[in-house]
Backbone as numpy.savetxt, mean C-alpha at the origin, in Angstrom:
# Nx Ny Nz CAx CAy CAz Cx Cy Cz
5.91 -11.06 -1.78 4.89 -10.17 -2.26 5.14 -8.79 -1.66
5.12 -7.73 -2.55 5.32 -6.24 -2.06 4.27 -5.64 -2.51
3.86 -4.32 -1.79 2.84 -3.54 -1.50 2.88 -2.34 -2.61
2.75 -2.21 -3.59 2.93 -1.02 -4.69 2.32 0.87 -4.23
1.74 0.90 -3.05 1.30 1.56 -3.01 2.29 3.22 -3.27
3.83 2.83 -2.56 4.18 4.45 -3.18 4.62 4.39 -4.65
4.35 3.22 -5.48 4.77 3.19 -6.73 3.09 3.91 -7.48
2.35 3.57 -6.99 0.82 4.33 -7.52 0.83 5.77 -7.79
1.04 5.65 -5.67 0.56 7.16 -5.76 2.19 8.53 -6.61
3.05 8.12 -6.88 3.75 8.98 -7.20 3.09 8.62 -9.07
2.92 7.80 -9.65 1.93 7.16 -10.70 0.86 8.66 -10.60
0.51 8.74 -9.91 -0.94 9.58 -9.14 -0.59 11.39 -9.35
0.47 11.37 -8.79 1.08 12.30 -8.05 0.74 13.14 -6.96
0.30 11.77 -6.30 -0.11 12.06 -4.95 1.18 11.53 -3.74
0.97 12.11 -1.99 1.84 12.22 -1.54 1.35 10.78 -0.46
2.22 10.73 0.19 1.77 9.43 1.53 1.07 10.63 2.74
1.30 11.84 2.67 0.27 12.58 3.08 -1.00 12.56 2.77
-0.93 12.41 1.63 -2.62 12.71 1.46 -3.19 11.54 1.23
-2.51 10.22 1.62 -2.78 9.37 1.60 -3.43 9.02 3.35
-2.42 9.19 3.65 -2.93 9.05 5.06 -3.56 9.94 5.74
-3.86 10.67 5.34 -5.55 11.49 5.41 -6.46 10.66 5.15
-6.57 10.44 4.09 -7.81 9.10 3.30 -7.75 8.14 4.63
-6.77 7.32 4.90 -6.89 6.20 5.76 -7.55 6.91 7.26
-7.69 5.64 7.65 -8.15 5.92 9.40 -7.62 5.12 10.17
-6.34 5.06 9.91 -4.92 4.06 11.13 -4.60 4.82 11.80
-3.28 4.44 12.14 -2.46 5.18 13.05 -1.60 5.73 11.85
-0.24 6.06 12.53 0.40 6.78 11.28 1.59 5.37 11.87
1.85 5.26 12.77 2.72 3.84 12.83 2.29 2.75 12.17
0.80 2.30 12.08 0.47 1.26 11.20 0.53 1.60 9.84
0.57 2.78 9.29 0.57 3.52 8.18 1.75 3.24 7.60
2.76 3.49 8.00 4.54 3.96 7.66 4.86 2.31 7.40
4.44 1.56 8.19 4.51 -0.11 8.11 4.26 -0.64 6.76
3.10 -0.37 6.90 2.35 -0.54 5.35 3.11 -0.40 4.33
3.43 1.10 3.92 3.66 1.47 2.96 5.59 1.16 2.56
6.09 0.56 3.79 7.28 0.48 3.79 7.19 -0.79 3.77
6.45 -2.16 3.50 6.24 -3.46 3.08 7.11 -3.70 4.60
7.08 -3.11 5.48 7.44 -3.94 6.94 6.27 -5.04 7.77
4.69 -4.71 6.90 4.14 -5.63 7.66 4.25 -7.09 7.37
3.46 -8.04 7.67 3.26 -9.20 7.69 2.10 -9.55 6.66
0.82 -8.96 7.17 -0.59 -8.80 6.79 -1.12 -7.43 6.49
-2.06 -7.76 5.55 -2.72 -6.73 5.21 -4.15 -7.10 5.31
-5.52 -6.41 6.45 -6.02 -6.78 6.30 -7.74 -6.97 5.11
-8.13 -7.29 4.60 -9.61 -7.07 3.21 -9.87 -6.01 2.96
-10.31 -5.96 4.29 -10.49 -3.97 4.52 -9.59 -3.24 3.84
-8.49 -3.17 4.42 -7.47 -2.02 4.01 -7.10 -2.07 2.99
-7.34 -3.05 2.15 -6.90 -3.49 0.54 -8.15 -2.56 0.00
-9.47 -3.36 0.55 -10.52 -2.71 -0.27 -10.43 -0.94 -0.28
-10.27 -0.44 0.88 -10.27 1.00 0.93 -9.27 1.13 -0.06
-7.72 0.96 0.39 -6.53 1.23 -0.70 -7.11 1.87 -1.86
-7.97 0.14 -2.71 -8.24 0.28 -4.08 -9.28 1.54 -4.43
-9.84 1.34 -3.64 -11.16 2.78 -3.56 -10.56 4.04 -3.87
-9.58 4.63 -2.83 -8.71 5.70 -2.83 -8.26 6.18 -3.99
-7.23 4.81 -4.35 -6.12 4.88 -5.58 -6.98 4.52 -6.67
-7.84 4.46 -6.29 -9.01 4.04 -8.47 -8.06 2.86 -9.04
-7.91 1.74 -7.64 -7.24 0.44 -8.67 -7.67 -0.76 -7.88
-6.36 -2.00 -8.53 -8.00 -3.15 -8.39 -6.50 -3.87 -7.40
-6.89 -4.84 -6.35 -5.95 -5.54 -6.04 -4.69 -5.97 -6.60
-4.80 -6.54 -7.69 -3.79 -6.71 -8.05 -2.57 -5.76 -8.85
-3.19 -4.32 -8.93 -2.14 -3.52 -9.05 -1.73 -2.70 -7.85
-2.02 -3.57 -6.52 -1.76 -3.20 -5.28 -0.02 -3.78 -4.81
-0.41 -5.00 -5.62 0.89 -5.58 -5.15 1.56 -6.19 -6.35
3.17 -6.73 -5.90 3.72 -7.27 -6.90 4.48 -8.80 -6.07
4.97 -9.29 -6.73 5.02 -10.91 -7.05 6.97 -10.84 -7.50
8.17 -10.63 -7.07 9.00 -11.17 -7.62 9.91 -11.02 -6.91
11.42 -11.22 -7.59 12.59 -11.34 -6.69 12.80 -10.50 -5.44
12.58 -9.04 -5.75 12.56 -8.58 -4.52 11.97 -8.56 -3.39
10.55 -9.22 -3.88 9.61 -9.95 -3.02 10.16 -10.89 -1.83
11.02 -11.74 -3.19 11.17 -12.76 -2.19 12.96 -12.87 -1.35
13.43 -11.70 -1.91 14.41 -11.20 -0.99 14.29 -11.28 0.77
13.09 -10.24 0.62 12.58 -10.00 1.40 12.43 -10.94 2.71
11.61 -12.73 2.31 11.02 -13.45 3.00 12.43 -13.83 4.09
């Protein structure tokens, strides 16, 4: 499973700057995130995400081979 979020916001044409303004992390937990290096993501941070980006979970993330490259 991968994290769509810089596929949105360039969708958006918004930056991971002004993204991480919106958030209230660190900018190390930030860069994690958005670079599908974490593990977990936690309710919260999904729910805000979707708030931000005007979308619903499931166009948060995606589901396939490169996904599972990944594991």
């Amino acid at each position: 499973m991968m994290l769509r979020v810089q596929e949105i916001l360039t969708q958006k044409g918004k930056s991971r700057y002004w993204l991480f303004q919106q958030l209230n992390m660190s900018y190390q937990s930030f860069r994690r995130m958005l670079d599908n290096e974490t593990k977990s993501i936690s309710k919260e941070n999904i729910e805000v995400l979707c708030l931000i980006l005007s979308c619903t979970p499931n166009d948060l993330f995606s589901i396939g081979e490169d996904a599972e490259a990944k594991r």
